[in-house]
C-alpha positions in Angstrom: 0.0 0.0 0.0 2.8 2.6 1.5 4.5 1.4 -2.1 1.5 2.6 -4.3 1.1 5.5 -2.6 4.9 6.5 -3.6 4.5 6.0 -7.0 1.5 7.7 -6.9 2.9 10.9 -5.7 5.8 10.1 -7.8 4.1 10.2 -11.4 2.0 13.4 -9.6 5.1 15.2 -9.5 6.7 14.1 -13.2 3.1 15.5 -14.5 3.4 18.5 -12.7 6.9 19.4 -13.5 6.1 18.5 -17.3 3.5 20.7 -17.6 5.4 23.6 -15.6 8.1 22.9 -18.3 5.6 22.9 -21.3 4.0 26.3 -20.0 7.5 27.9 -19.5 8.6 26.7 -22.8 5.6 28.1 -24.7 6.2 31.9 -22.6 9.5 31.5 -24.1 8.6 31.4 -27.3 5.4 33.9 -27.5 8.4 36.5 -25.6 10.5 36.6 -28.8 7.6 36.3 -31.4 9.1 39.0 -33.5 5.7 40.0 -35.3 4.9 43.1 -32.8 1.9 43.4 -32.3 -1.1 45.8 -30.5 -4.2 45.4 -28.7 -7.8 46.6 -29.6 -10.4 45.5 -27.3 -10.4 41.9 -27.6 -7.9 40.9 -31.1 -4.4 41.8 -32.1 -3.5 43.3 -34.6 -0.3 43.7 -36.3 1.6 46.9 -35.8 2.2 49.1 -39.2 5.8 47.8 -40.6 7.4 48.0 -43.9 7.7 44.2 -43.9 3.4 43.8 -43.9 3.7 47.1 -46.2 5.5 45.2 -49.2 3.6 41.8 -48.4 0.3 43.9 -48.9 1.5 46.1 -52.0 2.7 42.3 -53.6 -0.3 40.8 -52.5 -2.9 43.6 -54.1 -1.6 44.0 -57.8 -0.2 47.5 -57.0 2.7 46.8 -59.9 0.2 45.6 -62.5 -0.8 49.5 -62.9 1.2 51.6 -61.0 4.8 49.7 -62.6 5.1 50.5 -66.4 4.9 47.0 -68.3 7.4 46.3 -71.0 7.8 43.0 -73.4 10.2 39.9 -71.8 11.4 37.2 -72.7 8.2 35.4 -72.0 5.7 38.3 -73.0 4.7 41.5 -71.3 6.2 41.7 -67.8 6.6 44.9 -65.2 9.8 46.7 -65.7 10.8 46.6 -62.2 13.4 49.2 -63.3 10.9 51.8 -62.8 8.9 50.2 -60.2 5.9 52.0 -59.1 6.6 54.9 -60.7 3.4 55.7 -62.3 2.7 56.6 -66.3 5.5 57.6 -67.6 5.6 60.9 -68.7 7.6 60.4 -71.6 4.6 58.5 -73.3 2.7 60.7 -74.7 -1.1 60.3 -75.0 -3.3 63.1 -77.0 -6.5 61.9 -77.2 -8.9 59.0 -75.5 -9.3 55.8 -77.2 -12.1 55.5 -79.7 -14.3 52.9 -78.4 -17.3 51.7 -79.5 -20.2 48.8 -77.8 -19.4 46.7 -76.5 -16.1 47.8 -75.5 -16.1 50.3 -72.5 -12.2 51.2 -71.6 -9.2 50.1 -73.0 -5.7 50.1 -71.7 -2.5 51.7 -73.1 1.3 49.8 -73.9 2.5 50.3 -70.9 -0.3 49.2 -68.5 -0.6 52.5 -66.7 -2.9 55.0 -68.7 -6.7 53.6 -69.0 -9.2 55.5 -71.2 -13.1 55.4 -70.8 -16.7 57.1 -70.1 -14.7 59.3 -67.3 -12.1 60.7 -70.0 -8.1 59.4 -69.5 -6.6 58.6 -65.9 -3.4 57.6 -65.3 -1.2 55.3 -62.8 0.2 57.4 -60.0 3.8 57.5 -59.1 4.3 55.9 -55.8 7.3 56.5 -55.0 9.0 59.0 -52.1 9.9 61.2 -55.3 9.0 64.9 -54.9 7.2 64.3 -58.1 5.5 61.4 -56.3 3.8 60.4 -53.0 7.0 61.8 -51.3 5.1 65.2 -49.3 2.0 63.4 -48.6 1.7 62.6 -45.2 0.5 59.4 -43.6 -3.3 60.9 -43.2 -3.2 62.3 -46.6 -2.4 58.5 -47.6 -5.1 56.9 -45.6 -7.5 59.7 -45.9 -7.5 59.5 -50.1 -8.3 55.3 -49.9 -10.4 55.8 -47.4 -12.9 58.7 -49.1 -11.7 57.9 -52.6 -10.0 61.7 -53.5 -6.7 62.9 -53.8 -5.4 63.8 -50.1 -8.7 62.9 -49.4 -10.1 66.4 -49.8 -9.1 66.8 -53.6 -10.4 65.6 -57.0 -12.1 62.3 -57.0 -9.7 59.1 -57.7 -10.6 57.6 -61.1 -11.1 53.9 -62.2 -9.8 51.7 -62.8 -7.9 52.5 -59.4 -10.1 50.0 -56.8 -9.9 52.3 -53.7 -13.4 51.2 -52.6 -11.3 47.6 -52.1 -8.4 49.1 -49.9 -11.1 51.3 -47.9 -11.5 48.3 -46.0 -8.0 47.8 -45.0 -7.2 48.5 -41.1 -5.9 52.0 -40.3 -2.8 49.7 -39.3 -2.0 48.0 -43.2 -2.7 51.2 -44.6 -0.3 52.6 -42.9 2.1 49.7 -43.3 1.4 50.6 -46.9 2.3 53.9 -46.5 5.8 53.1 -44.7 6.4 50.4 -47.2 5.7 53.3 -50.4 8.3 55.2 -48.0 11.3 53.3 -48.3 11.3 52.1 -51.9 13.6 54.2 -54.5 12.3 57.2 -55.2 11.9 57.7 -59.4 11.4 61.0 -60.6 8.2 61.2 -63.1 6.0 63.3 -63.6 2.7 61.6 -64.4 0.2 64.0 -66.7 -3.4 65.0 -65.0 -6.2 62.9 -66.0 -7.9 64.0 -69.4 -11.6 64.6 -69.1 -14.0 64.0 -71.7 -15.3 67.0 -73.8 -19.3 66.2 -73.7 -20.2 62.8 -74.8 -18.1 59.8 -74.5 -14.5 59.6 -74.2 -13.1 58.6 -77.3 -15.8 60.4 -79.9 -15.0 63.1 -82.1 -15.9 66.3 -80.5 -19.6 67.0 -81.2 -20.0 63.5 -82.8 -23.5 62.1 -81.6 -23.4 58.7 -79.8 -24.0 55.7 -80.7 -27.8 54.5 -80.5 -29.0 53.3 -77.1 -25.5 55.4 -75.8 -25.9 58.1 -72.9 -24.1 61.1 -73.5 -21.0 60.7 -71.0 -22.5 57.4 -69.6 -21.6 54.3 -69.6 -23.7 52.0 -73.0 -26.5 50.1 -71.6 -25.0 46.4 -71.5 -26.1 44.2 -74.3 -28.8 41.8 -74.9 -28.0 38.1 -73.4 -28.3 34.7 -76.2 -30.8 32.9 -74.5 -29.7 30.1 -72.1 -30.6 26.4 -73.5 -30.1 23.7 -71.2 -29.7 20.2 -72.1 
């Protein structure tokens, strides 16, 4: 009896110290988590850095308009060169496209000048450049995805940028965002202002009359579906 009651308190003891170890062992390793992070109410959320700032810009497609495109070995690639650097200004564009139902918008070469029923708008430069995002301060930056203009108090962003999409970003990616823009090389370019449309459509003739069943300065009504057969 005296015998089972030792290695009863025995095996006690091995489970308790066991667990005491397991417990310190996983303090240890929350203490040097290196993701900082901050509390709000009852989550965590990860504090601004520049490491979530370039995870987020990757993750979004912010080179597929904002880096000029150019032609690779395997087709049309971003020219990481001038990464983020907006239109650039050497690319001259006089005039929208002329587009005509079904077709909407169209793109230029380089992937960062879009023409359609709200005139010409063109890929920002990113970049810390003067001629960039380089004086706009971190509220400015938040402010214009948040309300969807320029500083947030200026002209309205146009499509094809998706600003109602990073609206819903936390205050804390936006401004990882913000740092990430920040740190990357700054490019000097210039990017033009967006080209409005002079009454009607982008893309017609001035004074031309639109098409039938077109708006003036609106988008065409969407056309009639093929009946669905199924077998």
């Amino acid at each position: 009896m005296k015998n089972q009651l030792l290695n009863t308190a025995i095996t006690a003891a091995l489970a308790a110290s066991l667990f005491a170890g397991c417990m310190s062992k996983s303090e240890n390793q929350t203490g040097t988590d290196s993701t900082a992070t901050t509390n709000t109410g009852s989550t965590q959320v990860a504090a601004p850095s520049i490491a979530r700032g370039n995870y987020l810009v990757s993750a979004m497609g912010c080179n597929d308009c904002h880096t000029p495109w150019k032609m690779g070995a395997q087709g049309p690639e971003p020219d990481m060169s001038m990464m983020l650097s907006g239109h650039p200004a050497s690319m001259k564009i006089d005039r929208p496209a002329m587009l005509m139902p079904p077709w909407a918008w169209a793109g230029d070469m380089s992937m960062t000048a879009f023409s359609g029923p709200w005139g010409v708008s063109y890929a920002a430069n990113l970049t810390p450049d003067s001629t960039g995002i380089g004086a706009w301060t971190q509220d400015e930056f938040l402010n214009s995805l948040r309300d969807g203009k320029v500083k947030g108090t200026g002209r309205a962003i146009l499509p094809p940028m998706p600003w109602e999409d990073f609206k819903n970003l936390t205050d804390a990616d936006l401004a990882s965002i913000y740092m990430y823009l920040m740190s990357i090389p700054k490019i000097s370019n210039s990017v033009p202002d967006p080209m409005m449309p002079q009454g009607g459509m982008a893309g017609m003739p001035p004074g031309a009359m639109p098409p039938p069943g077109m708006p003036p300065g609106g988008m065409p009504p969407p056309p009639p579906m093929p009946p669905h057969h199924h077998k």
